[in-house]
Every structure is written in C-alpha cells, then in structure tokens.
C-alpha positions in Angstrom: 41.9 -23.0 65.4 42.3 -24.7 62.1 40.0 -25.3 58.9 38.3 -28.8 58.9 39.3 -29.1 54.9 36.0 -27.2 54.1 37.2 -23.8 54.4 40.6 -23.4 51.6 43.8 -21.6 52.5 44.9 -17.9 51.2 47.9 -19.2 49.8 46.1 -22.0 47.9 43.7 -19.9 46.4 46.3 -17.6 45.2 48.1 -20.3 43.5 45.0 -21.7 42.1 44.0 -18.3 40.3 47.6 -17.7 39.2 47.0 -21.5 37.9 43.9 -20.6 36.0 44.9 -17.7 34.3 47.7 -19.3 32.7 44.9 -21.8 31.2 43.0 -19.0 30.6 45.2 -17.6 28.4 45.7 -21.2 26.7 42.1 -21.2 26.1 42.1 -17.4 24.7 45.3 -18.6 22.4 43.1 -21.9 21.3 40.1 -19.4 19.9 42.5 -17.2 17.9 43.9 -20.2 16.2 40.6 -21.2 15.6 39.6 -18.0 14.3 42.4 -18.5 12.0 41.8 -21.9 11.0 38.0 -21.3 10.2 38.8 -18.0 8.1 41.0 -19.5 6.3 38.1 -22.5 5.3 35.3 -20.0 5.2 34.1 -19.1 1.4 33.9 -15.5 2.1 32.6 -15.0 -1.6 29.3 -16.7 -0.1 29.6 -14.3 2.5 29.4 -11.1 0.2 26.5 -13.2 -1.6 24.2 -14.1 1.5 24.6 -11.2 3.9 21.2 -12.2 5.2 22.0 -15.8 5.9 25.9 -14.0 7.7 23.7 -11.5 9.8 21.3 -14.4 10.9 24.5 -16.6 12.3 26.2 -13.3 13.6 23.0 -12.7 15.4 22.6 -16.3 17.1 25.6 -15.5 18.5 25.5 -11.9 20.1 21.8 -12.7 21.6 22.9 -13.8 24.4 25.4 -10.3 25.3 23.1 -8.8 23.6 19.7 -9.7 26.0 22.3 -8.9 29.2 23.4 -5.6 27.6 19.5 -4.7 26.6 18.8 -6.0 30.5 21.7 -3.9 31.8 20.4 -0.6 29.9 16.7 -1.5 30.9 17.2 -1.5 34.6 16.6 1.2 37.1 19.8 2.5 38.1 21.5 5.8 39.3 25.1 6.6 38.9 26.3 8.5 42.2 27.7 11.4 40.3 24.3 12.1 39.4 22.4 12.0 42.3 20.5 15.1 43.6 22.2 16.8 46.3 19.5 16.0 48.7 19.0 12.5 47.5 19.6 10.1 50.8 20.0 6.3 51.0 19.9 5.7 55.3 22.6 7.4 56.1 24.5 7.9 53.0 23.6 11.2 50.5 26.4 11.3 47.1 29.1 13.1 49.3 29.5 10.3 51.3 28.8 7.5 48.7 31.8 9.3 46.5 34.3 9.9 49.4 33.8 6.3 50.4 34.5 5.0 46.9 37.5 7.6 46.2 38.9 6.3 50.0 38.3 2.5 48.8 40.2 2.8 45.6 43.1 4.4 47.5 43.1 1.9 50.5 43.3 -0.8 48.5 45.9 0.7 46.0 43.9 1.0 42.9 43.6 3.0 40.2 41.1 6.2 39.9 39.6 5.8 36.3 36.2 7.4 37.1 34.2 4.3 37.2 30.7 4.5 37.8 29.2 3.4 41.0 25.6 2.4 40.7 22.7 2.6 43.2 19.9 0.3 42.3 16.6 0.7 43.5 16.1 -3.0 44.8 15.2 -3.7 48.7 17.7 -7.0 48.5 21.2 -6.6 50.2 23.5 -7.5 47.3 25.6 -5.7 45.1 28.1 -6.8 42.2 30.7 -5.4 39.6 29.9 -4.8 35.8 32.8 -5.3 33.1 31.3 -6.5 29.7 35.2 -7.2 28.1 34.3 -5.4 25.1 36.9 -2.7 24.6 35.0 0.2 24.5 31.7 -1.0 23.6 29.1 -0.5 26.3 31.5 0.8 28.6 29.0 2.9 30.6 27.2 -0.2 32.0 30.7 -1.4 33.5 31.1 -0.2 37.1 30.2 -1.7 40.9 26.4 -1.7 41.6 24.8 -1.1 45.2 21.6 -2.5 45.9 19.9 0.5 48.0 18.7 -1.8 51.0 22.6 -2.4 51.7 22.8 1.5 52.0 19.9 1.1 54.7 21.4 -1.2 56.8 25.0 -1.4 56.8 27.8 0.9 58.3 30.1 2.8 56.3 32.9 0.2 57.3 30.4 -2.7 55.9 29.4 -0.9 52.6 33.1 -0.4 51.7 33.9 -4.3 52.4 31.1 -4.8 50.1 32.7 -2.0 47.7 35.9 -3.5 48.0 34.9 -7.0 47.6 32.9 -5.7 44.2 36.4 -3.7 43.4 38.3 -7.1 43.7 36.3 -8.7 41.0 36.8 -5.6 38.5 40.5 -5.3 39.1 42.4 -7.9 40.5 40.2 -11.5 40.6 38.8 -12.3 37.3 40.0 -14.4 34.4 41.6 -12.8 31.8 39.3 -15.0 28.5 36.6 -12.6 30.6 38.3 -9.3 29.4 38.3 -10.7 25.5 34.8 -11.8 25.2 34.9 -10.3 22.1 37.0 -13.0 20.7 34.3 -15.4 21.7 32.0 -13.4 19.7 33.9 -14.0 16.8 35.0 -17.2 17.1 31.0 -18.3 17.6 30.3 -16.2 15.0 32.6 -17.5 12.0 32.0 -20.9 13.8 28.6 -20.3 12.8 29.0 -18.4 9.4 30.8 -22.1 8.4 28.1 -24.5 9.9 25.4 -22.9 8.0 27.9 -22.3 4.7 28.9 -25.6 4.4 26.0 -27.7 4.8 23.8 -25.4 3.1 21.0 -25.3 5.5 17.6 -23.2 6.2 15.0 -23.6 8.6 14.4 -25.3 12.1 17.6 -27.7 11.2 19.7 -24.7 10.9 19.1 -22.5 13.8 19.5 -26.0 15.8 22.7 -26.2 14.1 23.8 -22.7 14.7 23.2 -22.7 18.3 25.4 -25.9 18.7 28.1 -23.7 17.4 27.1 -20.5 19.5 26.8 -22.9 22.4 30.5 -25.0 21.8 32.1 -21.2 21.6 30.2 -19.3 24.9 31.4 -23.2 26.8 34.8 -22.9 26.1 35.1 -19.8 26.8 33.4 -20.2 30.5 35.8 -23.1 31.7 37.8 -21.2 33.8 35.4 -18.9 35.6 33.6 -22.4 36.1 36.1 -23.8 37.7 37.2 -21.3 39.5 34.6 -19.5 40.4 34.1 -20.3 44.0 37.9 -19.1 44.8 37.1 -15.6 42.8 34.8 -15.2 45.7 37.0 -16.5 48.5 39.3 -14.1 47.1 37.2 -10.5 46.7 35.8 -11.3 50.2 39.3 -11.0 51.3 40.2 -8.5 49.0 37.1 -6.4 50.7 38.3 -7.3 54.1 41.5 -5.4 53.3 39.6 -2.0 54.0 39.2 -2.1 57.2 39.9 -6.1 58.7 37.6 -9.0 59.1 35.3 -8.2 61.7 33.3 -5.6 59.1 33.3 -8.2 56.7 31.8 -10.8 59.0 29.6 -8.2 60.1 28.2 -7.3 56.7 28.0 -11.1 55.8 26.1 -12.1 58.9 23.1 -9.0 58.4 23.4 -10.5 54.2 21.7 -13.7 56.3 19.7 -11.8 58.2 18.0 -10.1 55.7 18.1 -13.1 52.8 16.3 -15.9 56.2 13.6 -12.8 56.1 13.1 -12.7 52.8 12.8 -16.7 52.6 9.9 -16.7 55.1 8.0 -13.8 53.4 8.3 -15.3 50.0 7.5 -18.7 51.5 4.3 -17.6 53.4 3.0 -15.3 50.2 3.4 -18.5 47.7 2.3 -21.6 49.7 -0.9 -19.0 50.4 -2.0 -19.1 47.4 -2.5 -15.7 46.6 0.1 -15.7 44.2 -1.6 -17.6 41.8 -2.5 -15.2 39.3 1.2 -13.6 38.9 4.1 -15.9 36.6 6.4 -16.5 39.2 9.2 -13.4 37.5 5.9 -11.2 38.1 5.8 -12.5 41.8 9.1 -11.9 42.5 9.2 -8.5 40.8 6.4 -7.9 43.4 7.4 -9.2 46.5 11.2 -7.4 45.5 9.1 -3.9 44.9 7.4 -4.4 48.1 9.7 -4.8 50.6 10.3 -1.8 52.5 14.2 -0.4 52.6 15.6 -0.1 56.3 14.2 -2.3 59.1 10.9 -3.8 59.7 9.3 -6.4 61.3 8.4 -10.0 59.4 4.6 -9.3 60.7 5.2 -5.5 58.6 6.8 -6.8 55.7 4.3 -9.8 55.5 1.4 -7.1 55.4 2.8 -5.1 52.5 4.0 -7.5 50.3 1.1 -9.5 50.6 -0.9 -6.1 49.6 1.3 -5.2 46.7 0.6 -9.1 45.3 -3.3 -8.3 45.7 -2.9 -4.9 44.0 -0.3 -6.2 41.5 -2.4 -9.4 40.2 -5.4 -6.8 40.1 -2.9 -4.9 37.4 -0.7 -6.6 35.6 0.9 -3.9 34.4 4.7 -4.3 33.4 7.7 -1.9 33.8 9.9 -2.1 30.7 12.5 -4.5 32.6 9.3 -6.7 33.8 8.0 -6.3 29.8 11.8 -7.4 28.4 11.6 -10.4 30.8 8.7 -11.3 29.8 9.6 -11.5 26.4 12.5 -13.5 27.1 11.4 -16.0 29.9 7.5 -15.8 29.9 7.5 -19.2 28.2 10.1 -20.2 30.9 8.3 -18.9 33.8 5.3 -20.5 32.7 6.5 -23.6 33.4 8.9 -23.0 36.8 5.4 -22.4 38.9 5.8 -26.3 40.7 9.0 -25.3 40.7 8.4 -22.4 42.8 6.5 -24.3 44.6 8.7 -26.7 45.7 11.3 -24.1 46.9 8.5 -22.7 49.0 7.9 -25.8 50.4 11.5 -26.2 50.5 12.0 -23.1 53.0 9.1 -24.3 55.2 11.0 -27.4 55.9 13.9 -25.3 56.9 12.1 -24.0 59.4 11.5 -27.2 61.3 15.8 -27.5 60.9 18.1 -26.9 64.2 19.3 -23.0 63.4 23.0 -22.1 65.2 21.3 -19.4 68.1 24.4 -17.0 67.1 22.8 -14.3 68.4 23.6 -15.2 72.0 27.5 -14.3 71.8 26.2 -10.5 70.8 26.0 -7.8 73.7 22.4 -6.2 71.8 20.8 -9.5 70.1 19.4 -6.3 67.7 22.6 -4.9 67.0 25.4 -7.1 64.9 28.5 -5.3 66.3 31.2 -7.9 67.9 34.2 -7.2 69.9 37.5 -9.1 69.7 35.9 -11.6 72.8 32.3 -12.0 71.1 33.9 -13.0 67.7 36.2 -15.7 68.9 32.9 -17.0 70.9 31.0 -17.0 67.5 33.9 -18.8 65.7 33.9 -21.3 68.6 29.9 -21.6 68.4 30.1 -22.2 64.2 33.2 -24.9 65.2 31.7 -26.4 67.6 28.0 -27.0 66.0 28.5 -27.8 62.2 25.6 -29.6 61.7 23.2 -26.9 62.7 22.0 -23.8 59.9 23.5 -20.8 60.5 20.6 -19.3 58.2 17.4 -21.3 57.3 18.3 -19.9 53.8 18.1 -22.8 50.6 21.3 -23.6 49.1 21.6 -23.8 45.2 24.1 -26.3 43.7 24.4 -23.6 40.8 25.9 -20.9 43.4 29.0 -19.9 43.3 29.1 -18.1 46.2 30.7 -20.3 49.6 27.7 -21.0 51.9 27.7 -18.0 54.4 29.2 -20.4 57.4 32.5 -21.0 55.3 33.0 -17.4 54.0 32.8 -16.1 57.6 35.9 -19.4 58.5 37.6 -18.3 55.8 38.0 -14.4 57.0 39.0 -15.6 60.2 41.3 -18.3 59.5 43.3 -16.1 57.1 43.0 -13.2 59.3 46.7 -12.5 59.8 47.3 -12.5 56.2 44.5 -10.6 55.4 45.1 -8.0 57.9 48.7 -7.4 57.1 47.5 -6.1 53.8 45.7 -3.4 55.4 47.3 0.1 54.8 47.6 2.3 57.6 44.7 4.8 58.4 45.2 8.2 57.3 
C-alpha cells in the first residue's frame, strides 16, 4: 500500500524538522542582534526618567504569557503525586498513573526529571504537554496534562501512546525559538520601550503603536512552529506509537472520534434548540464540558444532562474563577461569536446528512475498538478504498494543526516498519 501524496513520509518529516530548527536558530540569532541593535539606540536615561511609561511597554508585551500563565494557574488540575490513595480515574488510581509514566519515559529512552503529570477534570478526550521556555520561571505549570475522560475510556496501552505522544512534544519535537521565549519577551519589550521613546507618544495612538511592536516580535518568533506545525504532530504520534506499535495508537485515535462525532451532535442539538440562549457561548461550552458524564453513556443520556445542566446553569450564572478570568478576557469577544456559534451548529447538522466510512464493520464487537492484525489491514483497505466518505462527522478547522483523523491513522500504518523498529524490547 502506498500514500496517495496526502499522508508525508517518516524520513521527510525528519528532515523537514531537522530543516526547521536550523532556521529556528537563524530566527533566535536575528532577535539577539536585534536586541543589541535596539539597546544600543534606546535613551536609557529616559528610561530611569519614565519608569511608568517603561512598565506600561514592558506590560503590553508580557500580557499575552502572562493571561496563558494566569489561565494555566487558574485551572483545575491535579498533579498525580498528589492524588489520594484512593482517588480512581476508570481503571487507573496514582499507582498505576505513576508506573505508566516512569515505564513511558524509560521505553522511549528519556530522561526522569520528575515532571509533573496532570489530571484535569474535563469529560473531553485530549491531553497535551506544558513547557513555558522560561528558564525557571513558572516551571511547575510545565508537564503533560491528561484530560480525566481519556482515563475512562482508554487502555493502559492507549493512555501511554497518548503519554508518549505528549512526551514527544516536551523532549524531542519542538522548535528550539520555543525554549527561549524569553528572548521574545525582551526583544518585544525594548522594541516597544523605543516606539513609545522615540515618537513621544500617549494615549490611544500609543498603545496601537505598542502592540504593532508586541505583535512584529510574538510573529517572528512563531514562524517556525507555523510552518511546521502539522509535521510536530506527524512526528509525536509516531513518537507515541513507539510504546507499544501502531495498532494502540490507531486505537486511541479512532475512540478520540468517537467521542469528539458525540460531542458534535450534543452540542449541535443543545444550540440549534434554543435553549442556550441566555448563556455567552464560553458559558455554554463551559456547561455542556461540565456536563458530560466521564466513562460511557448513551447520546439519548448525555443529551438529558447536558441539556439540564444548561437549564440550571442559565438559571445561575454563577462563574468559577477560570469561567470569571475568561470572561474578563473574551466576554466582549464571546459576545459577538453567538452567529458564529450558530453557524458551526448548523454546520455539524449538515454533517449529518454526509456519507460516513461504516468502519465499524471490519471490528469483531462493533462496541469494542480492539483490532487484530486481519481487521486493521481491512480498515486500511476500507479508508483507501472510500476517500471521499467522513470517517467522523466531526467539522474541520483551517486553523488546526492537528492532520484530520483519516491521515494520522495512514500515516501510522504506512510508516509502520519504521516506527516499530524503534520499539524497545518488553521487559
């Protein structure tokens, strides 16, 4: 079997990141000479004479790390270590969520330096890896975070792919201008510090002018993950399927789908009814998020709680302090995305009239993803073989940078062999 051009090669992607980080390092050599060069221009006797005016074009800078960073602390989450002993997620309790990430790290060959793994309480299945690239500044919010619901419904070989993949983004794929984001800091910052100097400007004129410099530094600094952001992805799903092979992986990826085609038609039913209309839409999907139960249910149980939660929720709008720091931040924003919510409500419905791939077939329990070496070759033929229909009735953004489900699931089989002979024999 061979890739129609859609799904990229190992080798290629290797090369490519290899590629990027040596521009990445261009880039991160281009803002220290910039650094230089503005230092060198800056009056820094103005500085020590308008430390307000300095603070206020430091500030216009740091908001936006420093709204993530206030986020990061804000939100609900649980660091394994300090889990009660009793504490269970599904199957999992904190013995077997810390011998499953100790036996992750040493399967794949990488370093134990105590990082954190987070459980968050959200009923999604995602998960993804924290490093802020600020020395040691905020280090306690770098780490890999679980969403509980992946805890409820995958296997142990499934939740380390999705450690592993999470592990491949904090260690190995990443761009290296990532780690030194506090050299964009002070490049936007000085950047700034000689906008406002120079033209001597106060007011509306000067924020405008300072976040044209805050903006210039944060955009060159994010051209390589830009461009490369896709193959990152490629690249950790592999790097997760080096735990324990592909078909875990695949596994994991196709219940992802599962799960995200559910939540589409709950969150489609409970807007186009209309009995949303009293909630933002970040207060809607705080709601809908808190009210899905964690394991499995049916859509007909899920659709009966979430759409009392939105009752009882619109009823009292009362906000947690992550809902409140939202608010504070977007409210204006989420005032004005409601047609836009809309339309990607109406946008799922017409999903649903859409041909959907009937993958299900090739498994021996249509309730149970678990695949043998036969079934998985006859899903690979069934994807090959029917491109043009969905494999999820799940809306595509153009601003993901995440492979649509279909290609990630080529990819891993395509490259198997490769992949594979990475693995490290079982102890």
């Amino acid at each position: 079997m061979a890739s129609d051009g859609s799904v990229p090669r190992r080798t290629d992607l290797l090369d490519q990141m290899a590629r990027a980080n040596r521009f990445a390092w261009i880039v991160l050599m281009l803002e220290l000479v910039l650094i230089g060069v503005i230092a060198a221009i800056v009056d820094w006797n103005w500085v020590q004479r308008e430390p307000v005016m300095t603070a206020f074009a430091i500030a216009i800078m740091v908001s936006p790390l420093a709204k993530s960073v206030a986020l990061g602390y804000a939100t609900k989450k649980k660091a394994v270590q300090d889990l009660k002993e009793s504490t269970r997620f599904g199957q999992y309790d904190k013995v077997r969520l810390q011998s499953l990430f100790r036996d992750t790290l040493a399967t794949l060959r990488l370093p134990d330096e105590n990082l954190s793994l987070y459980i968050l309480a959200s009923p999604s299945m995602n998960a993804f890896a924290r490093h802020e690239g600020l020395g040691m500044l905020f280090k306690s919010l770098n780490g890999v975070y679980l969403n509980r619901q992946t805890l409820h419904k995958l296997e142990p070989t499934e939740v380390q792919d999705i450690i592993g993949h999470e592990l491949g983004h904090y260690y190995r794929y990443y761009l290296v201008i990532d780690r030194f984001q506090i050299i964009t800091i002070a490049l936007g910052s000085i950047l700034g510090v000689l906008v406002i100097q120079r033209l001597a400007l106060d007011g509306y004129l000067a924020y405008l002018l300072l976040l044209g410099a805050t903006t210039a530094a944060w955009t060159l600094s994010g051209l390589p993950y830009r461009r490369n952001a896709t193959a990152i992805e490629y690249l950790c799903d592999d790097f997760g399927a080096q735990v324990g092979g592909v078909f875990p992986s695949i596994q994991g990826l196709l219940k992802i789908g599962l799960a995200s085609e559910l939540e589409c038609l709950v969150i489609q039913q409970v807007i186009l009814s209309k009995m949303s209309s009293d909630l933002n839409p970040s207060e809607l999907a705080d709601t809908i998020a808190a009210s899905i139960p964690y394991g499995y249910a049916t859509r007909e149980e899920i659709e009966q709680r979430v759409k009392r939660e939105v009752n009882h929720r619109a009823a009292n709008q009362n906000k947690s302090l992550t809902g409140l720091l939202r608010y504070m931040w977007y409210g204006d924003q989420d005032a004005e995305n409601v047609e836009a919510l809309a339309e990607e409500a109406k946008k799922i419905k017409r999903l649903q009239s859409m041909p959907r791939l009937n993958w299900e077939q090739v498994l021996r329990d249509p309730n149970q993803v678990q695949f043998t070496e036969d079934s998985m070759r006859r899903l690979i033929e069934l994807i090959e073989s029917r491109p043009s229909e969905l494999l999820f009735r799940i809306p595509e953004s153009s601003g993901d940078v995440h492979p649509p489900l279909r290609n990630r699931i080529l990819y891993l089989w395509y490259n198997r062999s490769e992949i594979e002979s990475m693995l490290s024999p079982r102890r």
